[in-house]
Chimera marker file (.cmm) of the C-alpha trace (Angstrom):
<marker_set name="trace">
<marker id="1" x="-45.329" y="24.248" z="-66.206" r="1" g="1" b="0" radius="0.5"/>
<marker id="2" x="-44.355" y="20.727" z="-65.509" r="1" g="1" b="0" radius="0.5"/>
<marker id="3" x="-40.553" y="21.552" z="-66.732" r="1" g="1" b="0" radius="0.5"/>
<marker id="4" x="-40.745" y="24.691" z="-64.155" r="1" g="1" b="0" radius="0.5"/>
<marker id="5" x="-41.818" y="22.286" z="-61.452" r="1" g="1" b="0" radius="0.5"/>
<marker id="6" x="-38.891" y="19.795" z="-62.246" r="1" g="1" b="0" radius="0.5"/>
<marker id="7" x="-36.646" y="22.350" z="-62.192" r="1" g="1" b="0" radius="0.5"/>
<marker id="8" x="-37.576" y="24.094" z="-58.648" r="1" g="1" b="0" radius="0.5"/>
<marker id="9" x="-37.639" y="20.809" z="-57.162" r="1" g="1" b="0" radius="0.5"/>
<marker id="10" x="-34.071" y="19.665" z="-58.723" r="1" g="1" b="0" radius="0.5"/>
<marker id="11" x="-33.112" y="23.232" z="-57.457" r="1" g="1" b="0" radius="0.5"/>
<marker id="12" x="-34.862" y="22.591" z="-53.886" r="1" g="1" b="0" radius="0.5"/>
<marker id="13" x="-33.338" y="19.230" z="-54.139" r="1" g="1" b="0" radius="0.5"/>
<marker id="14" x="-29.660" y="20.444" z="-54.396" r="1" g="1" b="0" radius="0.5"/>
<marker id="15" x="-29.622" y="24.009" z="-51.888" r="1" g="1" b="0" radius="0.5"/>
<marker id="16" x="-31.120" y="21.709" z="-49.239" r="1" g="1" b="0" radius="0.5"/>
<marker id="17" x="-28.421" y="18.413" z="-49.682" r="1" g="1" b="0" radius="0.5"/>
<marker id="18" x="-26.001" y="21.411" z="-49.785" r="1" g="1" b="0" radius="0.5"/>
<marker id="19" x="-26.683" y="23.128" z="-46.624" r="1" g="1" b="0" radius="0.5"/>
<marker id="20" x="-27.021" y="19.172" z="-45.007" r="1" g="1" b="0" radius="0.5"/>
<marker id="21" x="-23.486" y="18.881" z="-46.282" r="1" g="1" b="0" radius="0.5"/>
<marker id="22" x="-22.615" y="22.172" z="-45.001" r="1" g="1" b="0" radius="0.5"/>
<marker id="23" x="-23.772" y="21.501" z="-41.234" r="1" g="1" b="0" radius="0.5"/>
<marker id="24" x="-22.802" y="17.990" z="-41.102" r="1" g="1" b="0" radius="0.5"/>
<marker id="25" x="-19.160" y="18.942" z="-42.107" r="1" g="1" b="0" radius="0.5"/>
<marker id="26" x="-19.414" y="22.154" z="-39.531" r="1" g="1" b="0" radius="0.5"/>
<marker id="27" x="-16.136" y="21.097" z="-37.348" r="1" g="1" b="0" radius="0.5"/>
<marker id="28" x="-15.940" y="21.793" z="-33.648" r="1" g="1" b="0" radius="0.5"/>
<marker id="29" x="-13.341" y="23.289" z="-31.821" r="1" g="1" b="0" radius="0.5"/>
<marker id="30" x="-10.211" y="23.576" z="-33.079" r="1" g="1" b="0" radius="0.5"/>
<marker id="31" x="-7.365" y="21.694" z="-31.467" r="1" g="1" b="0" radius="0.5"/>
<marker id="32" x="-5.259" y="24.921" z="-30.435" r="1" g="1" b="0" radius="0.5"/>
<marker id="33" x="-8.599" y="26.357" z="-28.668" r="1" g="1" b="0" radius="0.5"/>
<marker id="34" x="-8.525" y="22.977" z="-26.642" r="1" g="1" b="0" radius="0.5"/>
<marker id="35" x="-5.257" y="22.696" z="-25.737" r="1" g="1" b="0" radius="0.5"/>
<marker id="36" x="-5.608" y="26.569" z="-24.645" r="1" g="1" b="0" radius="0.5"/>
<marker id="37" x="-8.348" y="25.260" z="-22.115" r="1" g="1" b="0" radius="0.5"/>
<marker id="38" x="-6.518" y="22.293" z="-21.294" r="1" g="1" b="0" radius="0.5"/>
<marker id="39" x="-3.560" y="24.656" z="-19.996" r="1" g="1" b="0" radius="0.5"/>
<marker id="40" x="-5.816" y="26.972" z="-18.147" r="1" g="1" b="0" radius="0.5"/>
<marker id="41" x="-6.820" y="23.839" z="-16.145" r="1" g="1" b="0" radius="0.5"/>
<marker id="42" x="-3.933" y="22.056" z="-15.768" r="1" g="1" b="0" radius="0.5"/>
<marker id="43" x="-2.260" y="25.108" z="-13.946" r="1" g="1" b="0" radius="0.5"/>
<marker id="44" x="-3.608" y="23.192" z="-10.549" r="1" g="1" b="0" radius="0.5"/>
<marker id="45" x="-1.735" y="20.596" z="-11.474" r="1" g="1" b="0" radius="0.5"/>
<marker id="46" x="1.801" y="21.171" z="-11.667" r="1" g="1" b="0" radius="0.5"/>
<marker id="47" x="4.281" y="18.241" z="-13.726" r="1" g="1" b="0" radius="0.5"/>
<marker id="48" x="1.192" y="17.328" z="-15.570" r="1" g="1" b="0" radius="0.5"/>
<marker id="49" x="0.530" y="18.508" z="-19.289" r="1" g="1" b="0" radius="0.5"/>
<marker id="50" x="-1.678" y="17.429" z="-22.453" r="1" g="1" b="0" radius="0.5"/>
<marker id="51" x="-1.252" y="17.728" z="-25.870" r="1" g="1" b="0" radius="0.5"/>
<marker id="52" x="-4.371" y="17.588" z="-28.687" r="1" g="1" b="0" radius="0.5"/>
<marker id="53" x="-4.858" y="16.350" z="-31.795" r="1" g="1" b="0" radius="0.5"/>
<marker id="54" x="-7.735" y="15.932" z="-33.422" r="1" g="1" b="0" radius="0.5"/>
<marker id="55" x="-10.066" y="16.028" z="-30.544" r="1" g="1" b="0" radius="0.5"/>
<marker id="56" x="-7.808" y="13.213" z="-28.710" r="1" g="1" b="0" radius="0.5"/>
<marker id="57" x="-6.095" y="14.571" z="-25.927" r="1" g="1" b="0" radius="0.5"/>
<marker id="58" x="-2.840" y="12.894" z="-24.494" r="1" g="1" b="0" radius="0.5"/>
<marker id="59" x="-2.122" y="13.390" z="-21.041" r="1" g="1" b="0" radius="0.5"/>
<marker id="60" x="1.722" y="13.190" z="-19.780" r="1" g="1" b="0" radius="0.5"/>
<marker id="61" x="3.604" y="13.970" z="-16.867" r="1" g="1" b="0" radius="0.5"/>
<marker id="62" x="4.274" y="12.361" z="-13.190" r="1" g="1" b="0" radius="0.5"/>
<marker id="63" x="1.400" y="12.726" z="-10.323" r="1" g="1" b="0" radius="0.5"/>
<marker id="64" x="2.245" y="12.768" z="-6.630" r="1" g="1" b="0" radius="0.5"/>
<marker id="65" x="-0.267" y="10.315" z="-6.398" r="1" g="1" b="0" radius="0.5"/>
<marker id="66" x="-3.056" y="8.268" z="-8.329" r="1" g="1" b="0" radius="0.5"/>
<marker id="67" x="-5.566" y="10.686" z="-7.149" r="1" g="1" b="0" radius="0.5"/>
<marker id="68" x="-3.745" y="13.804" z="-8.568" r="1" g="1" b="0" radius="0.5"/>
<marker id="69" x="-3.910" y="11.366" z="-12.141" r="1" g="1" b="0" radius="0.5"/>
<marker id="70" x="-7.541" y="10.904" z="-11.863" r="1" g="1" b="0" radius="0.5"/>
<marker id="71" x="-8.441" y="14.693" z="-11.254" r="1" g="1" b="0" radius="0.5"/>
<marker id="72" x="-6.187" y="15.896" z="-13.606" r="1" g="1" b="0" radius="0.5"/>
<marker id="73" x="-7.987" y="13.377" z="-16.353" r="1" g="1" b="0" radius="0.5"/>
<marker id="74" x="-11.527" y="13.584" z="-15.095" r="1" g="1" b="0" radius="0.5"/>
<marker id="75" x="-10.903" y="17.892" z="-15.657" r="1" g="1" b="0" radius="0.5"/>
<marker id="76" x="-9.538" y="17.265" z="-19.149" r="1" g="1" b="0" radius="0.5"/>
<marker id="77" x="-12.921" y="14.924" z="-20.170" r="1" g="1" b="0" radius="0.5"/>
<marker id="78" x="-14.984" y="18.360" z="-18.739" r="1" g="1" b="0" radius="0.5"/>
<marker id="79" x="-12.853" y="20.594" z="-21.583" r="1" g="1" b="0" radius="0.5"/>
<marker id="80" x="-15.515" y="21.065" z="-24.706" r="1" g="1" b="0" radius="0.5"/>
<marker id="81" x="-14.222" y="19.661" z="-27.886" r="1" g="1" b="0" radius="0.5"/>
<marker id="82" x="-12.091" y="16.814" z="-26.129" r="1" g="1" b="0" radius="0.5"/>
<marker id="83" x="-13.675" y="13.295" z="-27.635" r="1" g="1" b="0" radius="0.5"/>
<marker id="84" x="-11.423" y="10.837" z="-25.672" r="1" g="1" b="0" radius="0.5"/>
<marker id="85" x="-8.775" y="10.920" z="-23.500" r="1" g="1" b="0" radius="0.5"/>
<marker id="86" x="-5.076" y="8.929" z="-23.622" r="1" g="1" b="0" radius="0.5"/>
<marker id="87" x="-3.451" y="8.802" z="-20.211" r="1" g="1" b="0" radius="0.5"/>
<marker id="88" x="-0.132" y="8.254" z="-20.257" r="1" g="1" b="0" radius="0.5"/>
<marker id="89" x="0.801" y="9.605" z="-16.188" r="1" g="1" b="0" radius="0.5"/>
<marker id="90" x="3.053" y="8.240" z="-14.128" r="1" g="1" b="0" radius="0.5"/>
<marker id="91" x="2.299" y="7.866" z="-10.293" r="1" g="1" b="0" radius="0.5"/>
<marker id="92" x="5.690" y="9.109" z="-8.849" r="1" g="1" b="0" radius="0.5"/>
<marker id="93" x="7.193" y="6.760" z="-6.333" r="1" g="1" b="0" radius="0.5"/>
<marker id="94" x="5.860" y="7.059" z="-2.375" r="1" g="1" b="0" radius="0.5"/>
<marker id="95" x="9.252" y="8.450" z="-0.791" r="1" g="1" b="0" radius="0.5"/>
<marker id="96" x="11.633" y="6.168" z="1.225" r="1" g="1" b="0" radius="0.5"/>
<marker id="97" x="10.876" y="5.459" z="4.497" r="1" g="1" b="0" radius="0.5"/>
<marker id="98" x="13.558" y="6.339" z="6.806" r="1" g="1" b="0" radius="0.5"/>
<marker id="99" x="15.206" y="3.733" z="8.826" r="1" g="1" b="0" radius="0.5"/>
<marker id="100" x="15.067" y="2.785" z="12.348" r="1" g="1" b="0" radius="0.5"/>
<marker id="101" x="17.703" y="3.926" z="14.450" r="1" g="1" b="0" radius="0.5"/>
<marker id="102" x="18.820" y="0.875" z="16.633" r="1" g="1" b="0" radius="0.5"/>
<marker id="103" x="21.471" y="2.210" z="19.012" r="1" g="1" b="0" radius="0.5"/>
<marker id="104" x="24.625" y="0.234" z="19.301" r="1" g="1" b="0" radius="0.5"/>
<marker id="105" x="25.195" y="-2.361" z="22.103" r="1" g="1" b="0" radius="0.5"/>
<marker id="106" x="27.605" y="-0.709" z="24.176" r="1" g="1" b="0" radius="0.5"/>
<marker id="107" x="25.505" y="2.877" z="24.874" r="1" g="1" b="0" radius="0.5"/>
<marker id="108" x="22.333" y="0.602" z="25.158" r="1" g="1" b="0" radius="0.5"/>
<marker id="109" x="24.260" y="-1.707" z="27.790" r="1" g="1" b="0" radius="0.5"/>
<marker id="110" x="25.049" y="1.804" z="29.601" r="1" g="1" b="0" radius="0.5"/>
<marker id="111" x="21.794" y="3.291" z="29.439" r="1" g="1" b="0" radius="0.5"/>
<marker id="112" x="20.366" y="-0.281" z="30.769" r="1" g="1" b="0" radius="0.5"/>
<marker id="113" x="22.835" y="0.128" z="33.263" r="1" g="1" b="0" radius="0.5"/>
<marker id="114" x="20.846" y="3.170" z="34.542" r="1" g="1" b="0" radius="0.5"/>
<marker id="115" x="17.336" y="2.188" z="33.609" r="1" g="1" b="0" radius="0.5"/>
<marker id="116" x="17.986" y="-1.535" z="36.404" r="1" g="1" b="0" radius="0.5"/>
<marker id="117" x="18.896" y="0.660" z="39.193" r="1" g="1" b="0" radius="0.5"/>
<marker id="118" x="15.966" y="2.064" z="39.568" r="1" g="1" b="0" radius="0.5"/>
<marker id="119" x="14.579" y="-1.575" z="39.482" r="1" g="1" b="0" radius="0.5"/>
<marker id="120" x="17.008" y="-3.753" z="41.582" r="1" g="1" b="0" radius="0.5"/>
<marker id="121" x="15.070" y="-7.163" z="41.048" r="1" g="1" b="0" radius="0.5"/>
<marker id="122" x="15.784" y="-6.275" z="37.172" r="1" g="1" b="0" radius="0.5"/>
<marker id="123" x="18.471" y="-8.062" z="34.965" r="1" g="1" b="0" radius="0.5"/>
<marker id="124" x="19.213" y="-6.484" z="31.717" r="1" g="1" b="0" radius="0.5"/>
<marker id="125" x="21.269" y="-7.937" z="29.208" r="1" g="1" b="0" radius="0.5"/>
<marker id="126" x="22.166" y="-6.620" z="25.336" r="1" g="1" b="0" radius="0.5"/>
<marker id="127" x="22.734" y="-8.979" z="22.511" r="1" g="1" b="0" radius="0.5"/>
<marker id="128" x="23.217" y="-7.286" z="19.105" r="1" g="1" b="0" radius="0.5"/>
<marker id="129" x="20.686" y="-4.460" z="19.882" r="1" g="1" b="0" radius="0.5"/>
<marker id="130" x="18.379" y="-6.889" z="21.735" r="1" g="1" b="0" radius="0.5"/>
<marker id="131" x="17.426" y="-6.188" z="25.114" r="1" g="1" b="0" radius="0.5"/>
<marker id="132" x="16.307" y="-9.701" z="27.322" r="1" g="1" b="0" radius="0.5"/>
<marker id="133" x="14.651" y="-8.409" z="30.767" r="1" g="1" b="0" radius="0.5"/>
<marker id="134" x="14.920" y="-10.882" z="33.495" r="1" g="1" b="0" radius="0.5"/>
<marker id="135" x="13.946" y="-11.445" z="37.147" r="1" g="1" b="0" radius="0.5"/>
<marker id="136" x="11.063" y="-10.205" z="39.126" r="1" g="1" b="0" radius="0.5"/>
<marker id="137" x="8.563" y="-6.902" z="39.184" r="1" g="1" b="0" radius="0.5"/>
<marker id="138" x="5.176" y="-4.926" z="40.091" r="1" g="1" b="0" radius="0.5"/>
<marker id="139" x="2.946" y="-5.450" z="37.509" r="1" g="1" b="0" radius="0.5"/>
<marker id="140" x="2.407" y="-2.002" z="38.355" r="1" g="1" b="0" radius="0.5"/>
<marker id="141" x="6.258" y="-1.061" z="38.013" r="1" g="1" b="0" radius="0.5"/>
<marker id="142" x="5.739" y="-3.165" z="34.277" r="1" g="1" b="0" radius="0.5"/>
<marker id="143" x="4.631" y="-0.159" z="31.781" r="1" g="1" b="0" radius="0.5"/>
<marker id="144" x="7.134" y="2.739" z="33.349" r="1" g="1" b="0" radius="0.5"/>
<marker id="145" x="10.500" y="-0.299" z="32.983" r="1" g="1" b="0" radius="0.5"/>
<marker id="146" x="9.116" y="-0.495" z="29.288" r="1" g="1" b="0" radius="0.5"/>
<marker id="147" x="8.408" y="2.939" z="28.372" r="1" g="1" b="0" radius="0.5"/>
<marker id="148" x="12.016" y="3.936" z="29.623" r="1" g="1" b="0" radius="0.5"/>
<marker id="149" x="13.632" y="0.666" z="28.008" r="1" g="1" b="0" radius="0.5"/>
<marker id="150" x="12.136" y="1.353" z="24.690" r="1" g="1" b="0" radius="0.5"/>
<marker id="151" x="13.529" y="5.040" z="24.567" r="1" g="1" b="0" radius="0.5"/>
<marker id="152" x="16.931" y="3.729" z="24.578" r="1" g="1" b="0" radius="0.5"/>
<marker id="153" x="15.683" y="2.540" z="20.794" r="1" g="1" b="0" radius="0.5"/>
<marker id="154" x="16.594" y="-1.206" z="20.975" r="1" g="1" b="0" radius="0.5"/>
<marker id="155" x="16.331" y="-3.514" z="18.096" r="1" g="1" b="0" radius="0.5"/>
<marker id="156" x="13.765" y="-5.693" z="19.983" r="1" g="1" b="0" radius="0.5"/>
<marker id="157" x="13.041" y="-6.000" z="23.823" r="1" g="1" b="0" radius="0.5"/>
<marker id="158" x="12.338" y="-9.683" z="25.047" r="1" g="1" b="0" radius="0.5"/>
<marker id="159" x="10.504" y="-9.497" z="28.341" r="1" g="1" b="0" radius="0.5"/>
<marker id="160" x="10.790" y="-12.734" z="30.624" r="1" g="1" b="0" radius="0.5"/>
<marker id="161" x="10.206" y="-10.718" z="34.249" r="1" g="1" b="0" radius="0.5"/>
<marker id="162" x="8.157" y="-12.751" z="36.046" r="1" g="1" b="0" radius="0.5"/>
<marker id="163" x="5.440" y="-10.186" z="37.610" r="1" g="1" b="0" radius="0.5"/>
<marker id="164" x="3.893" y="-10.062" z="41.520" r="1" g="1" b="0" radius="0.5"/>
<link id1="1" id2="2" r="1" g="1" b="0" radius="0.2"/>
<link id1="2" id2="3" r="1" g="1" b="0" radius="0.2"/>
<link id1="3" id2="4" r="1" g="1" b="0" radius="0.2"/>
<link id1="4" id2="5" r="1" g="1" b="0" radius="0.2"/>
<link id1="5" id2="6" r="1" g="1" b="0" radius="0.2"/>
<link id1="6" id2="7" r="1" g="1" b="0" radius="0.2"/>
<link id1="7" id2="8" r="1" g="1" b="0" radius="0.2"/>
<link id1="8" id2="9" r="1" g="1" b="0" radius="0.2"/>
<link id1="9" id2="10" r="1" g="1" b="0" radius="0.2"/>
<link id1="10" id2="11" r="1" g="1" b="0" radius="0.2"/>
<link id1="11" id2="12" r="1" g="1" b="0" radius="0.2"/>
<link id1="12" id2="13" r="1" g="1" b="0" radius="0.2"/>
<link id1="13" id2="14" r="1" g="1" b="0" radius="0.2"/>
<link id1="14" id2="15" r="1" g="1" b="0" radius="0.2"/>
<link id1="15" id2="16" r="1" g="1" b="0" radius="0.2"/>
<link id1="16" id2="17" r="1" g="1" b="0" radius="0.2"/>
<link id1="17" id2="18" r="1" g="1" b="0" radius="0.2"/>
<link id1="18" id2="19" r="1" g="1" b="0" radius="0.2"/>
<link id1="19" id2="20" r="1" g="1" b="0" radius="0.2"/>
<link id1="20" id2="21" r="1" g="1" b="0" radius="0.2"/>
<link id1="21" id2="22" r="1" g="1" b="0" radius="0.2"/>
<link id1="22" id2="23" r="1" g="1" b="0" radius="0.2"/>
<link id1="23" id2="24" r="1" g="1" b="0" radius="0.2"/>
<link id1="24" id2="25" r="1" g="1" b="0" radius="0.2"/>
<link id1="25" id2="26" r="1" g="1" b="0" radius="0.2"/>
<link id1="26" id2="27" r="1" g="1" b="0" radius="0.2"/>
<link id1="27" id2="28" r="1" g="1" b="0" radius="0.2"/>
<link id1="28" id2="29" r="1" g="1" b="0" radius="0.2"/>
<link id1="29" id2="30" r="1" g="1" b="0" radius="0.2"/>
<link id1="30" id2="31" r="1" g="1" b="0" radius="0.2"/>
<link id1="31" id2="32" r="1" g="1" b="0" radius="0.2"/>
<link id1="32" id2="33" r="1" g="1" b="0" radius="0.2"/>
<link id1="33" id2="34" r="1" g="1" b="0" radius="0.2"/>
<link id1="34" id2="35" r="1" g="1" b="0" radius="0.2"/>
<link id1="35" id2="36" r="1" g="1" b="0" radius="0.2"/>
<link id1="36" id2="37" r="1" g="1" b="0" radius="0.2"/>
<link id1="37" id2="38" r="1" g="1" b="0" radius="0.2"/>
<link id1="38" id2="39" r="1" g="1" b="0" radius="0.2"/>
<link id1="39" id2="40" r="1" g="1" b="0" radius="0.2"/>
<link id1="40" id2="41" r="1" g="1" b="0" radius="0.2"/>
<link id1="41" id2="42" r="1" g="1" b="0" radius="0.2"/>
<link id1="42" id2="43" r="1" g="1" b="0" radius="0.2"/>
<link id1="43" id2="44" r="1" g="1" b="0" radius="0.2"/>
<link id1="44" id2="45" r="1" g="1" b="0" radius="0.2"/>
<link id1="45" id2="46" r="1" g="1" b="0" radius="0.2"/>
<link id1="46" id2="47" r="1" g="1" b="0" radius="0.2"/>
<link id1="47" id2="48" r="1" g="1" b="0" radius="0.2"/>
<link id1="48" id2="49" r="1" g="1" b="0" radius="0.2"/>
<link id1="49" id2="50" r="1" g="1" b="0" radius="0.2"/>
<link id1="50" id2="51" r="1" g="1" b="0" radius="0.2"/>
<link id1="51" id2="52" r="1" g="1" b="0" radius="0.2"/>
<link id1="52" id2="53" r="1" g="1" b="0" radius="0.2"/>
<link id1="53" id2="54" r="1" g="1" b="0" radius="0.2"/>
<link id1="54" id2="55" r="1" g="1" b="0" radius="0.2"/>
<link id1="55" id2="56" r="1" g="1" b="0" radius="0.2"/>
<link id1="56" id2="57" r="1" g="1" b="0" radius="0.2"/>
<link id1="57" id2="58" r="1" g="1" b="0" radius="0.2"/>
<link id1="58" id2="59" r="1" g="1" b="0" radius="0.2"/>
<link id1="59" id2="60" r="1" g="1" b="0" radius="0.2"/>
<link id1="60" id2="61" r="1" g="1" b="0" radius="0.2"/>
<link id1="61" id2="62" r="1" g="1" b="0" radius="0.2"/>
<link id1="62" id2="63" r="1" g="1" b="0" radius="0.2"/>
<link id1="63" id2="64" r="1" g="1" b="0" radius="0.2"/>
<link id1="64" id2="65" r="1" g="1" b="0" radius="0.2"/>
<link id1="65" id2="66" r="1" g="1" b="0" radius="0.2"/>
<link id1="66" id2="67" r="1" g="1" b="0" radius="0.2"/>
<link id1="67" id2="68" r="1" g="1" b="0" radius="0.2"/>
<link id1="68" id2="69" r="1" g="1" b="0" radius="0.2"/>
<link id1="69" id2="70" r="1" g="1" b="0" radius="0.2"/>
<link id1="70" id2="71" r="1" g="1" b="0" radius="0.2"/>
<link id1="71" id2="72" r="1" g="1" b="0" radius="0.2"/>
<link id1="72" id2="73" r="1" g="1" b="0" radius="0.2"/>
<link id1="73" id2="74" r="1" g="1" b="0" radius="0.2"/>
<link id1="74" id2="75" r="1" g="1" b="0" radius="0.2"/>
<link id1="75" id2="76" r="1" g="1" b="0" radius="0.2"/>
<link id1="76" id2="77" r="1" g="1" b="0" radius="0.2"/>
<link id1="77" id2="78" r="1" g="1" b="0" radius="0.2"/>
<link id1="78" id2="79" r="1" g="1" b="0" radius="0.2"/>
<link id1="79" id2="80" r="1" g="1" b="0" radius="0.2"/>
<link id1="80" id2="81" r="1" g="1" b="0" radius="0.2"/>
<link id1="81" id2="82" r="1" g="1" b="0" radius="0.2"/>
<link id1="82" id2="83" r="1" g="1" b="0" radius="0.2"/>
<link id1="83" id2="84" r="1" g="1" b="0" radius="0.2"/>
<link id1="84" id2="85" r="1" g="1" b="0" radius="0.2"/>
<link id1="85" id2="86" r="1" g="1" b="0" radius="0.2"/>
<link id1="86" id2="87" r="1" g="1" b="0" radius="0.2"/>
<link id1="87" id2="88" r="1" g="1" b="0" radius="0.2"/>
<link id1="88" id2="89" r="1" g="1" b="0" radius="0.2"/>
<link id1="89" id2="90" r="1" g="1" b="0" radius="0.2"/>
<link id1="90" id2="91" r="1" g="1" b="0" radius="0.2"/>
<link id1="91" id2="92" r="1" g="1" b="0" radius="0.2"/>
<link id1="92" id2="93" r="1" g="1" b="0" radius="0.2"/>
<link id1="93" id2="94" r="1" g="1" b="0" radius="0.2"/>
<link id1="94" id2="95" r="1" g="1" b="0" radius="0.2"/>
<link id1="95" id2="96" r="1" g="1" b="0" radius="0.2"/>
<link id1="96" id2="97" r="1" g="1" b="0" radius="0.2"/>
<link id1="97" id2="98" r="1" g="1" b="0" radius="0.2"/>
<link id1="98" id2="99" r="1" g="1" b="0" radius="0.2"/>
<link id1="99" id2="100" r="1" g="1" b="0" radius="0.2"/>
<link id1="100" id2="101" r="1" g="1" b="0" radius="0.2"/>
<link id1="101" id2="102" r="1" g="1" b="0" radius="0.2"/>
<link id1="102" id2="103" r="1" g="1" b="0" radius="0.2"/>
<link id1="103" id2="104" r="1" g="1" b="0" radius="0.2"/>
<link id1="104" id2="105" r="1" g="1" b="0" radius="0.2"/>
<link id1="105" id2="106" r="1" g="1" b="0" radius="0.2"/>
<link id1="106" id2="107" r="1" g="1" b="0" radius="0.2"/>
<link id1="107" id2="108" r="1" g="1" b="0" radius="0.2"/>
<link id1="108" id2="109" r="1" g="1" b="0" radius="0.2"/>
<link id1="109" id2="110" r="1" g="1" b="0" radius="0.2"/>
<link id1="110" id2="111" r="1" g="1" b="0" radius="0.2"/>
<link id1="111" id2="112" r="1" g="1" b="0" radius="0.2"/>
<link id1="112" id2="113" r="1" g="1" b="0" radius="0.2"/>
<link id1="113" id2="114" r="1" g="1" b="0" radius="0.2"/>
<link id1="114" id2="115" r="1" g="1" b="0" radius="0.2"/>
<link id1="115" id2="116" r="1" g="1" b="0" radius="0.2"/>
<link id1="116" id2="117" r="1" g="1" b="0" radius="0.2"/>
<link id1="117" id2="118" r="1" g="1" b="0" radius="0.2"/>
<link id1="118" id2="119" r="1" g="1" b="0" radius="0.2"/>
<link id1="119" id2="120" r="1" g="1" b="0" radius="0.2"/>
<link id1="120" id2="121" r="1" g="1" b="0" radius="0.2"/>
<link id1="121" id2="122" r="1" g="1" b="0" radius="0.2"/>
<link id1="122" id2="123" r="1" g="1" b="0" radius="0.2"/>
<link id1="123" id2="124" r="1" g="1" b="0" radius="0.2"/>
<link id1="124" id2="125" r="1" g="1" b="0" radius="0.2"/>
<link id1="125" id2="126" r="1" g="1" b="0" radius="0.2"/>
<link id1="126" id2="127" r="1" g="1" b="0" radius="0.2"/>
<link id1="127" id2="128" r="1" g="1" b="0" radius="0.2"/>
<link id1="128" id2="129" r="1" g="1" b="0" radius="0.2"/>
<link id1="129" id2="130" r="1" g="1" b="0" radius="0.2"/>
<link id1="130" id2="131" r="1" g="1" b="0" radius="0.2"/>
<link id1="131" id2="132" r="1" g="1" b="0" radius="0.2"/>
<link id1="132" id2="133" r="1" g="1" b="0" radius="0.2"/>
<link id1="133" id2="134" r="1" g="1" b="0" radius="0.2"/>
<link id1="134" id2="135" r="1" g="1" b="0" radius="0.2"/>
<link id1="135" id2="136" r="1" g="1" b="0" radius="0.2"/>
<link id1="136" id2="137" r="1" g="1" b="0" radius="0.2"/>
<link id1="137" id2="138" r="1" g="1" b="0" radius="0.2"/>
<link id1="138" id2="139" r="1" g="1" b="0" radius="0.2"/>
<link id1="139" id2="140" r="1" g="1" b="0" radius="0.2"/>
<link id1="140" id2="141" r="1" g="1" b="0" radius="0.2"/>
<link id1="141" id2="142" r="1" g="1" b="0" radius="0.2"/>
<link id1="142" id2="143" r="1" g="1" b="0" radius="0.2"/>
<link id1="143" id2="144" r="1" g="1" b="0" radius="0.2"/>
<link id1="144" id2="145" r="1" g="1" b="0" radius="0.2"/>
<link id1="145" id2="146" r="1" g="1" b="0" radius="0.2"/>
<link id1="146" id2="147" r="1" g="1" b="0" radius="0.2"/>
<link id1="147" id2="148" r="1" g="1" b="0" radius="0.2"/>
<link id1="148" id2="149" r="1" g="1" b="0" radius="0.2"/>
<link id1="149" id2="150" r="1" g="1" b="0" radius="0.2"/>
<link id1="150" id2="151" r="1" g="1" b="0" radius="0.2"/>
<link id1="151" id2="152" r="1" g="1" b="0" radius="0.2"/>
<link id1="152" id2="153" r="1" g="1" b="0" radius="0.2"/>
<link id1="153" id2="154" r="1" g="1" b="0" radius="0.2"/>
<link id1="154" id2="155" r="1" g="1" b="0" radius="0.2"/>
<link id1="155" id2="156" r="1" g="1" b="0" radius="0.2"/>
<link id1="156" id2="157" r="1" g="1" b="0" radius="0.2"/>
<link id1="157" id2="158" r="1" g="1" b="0" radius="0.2"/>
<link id1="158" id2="159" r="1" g="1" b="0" radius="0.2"/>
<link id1="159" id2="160" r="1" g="1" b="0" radius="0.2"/>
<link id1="160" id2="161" r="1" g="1" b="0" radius="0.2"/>
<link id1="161" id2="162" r="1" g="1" b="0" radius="0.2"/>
<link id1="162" id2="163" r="1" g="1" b="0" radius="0.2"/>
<link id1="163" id2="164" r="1" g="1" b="0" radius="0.2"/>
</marker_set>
């Protein structure tokens, strides 16, 4: 009886460390069924792509912008199966902002020409794109001589009227 006992519990013993095994080496998704939901996400997110491998997905790709990098890796964490993420985006560069146009001496001088006579008591004089107002106004006459100066797109406009 005793050697009947040993030998269920040796028995019990092994078919229960064998289904432990079993469950504890049960693997979770595989890699191909993550990268598959990886793709279906990423379609909102076009220049951006992941690959998996073992569980470890690697982002690459240039965003527009650093939140477009941070969505795009916060979805991938949500994706079942993923255990870390590597993010190797790139922010692509703002774009180039387009210069000033400064308009050249001669049409400014012109266009001055017609701004003062409108304002007789109004000097105007143009020195590499800068405009120097002199002599004597309304301050009430002040914001309409501006506004039409700075359409002419000067450089810089130095204002030394003296106002009444």
């Amino acid at each position: 009886m005793k050697k009947s006992i040993l030998k269920f519990s040796a028995v019990a013993l092994i078919v229960s460390g064998s289904f432990t095994t079993l469950q504890s080496c049960k693997s979770g998704p595989k890699d191909a069924d993550i990268q598959a939901a990886i793709e279906t996400s990423a379609s909102s997110y076009p220049g951006l792509s992941a690959s998996v491998k073992d569980g470890v997905a690697t982002l690459s790709g240039t965003a527009p912008d650093e939140a477009a990098k941070v969505a795009f890796e916060n979805s991938v964490k949500g994706v079942a199966g993923v255990k870390s993420v590597v993010n190797n985006i790139t922010v692509a560069p703002p774009a180039p902002v387009a210069p000033v146009e400064i308009t050249a001496d001669d049409p400014l001088s012109k266009g001055l020409k017609d701004v003062t006579a409108a304002f007789p008591t109004v000097q105007a004089a143009v020195a590499d794109g800068v405009v120097t107002l002199t002599g004597e106004l309304k301050r009430s006459e002040l914001p309409m001589l501006m506004k039409t100066v700075n359409s002419l797109k000067p450089k810089k406009v130095e204002n030394k009227i003296t106002l009444k």
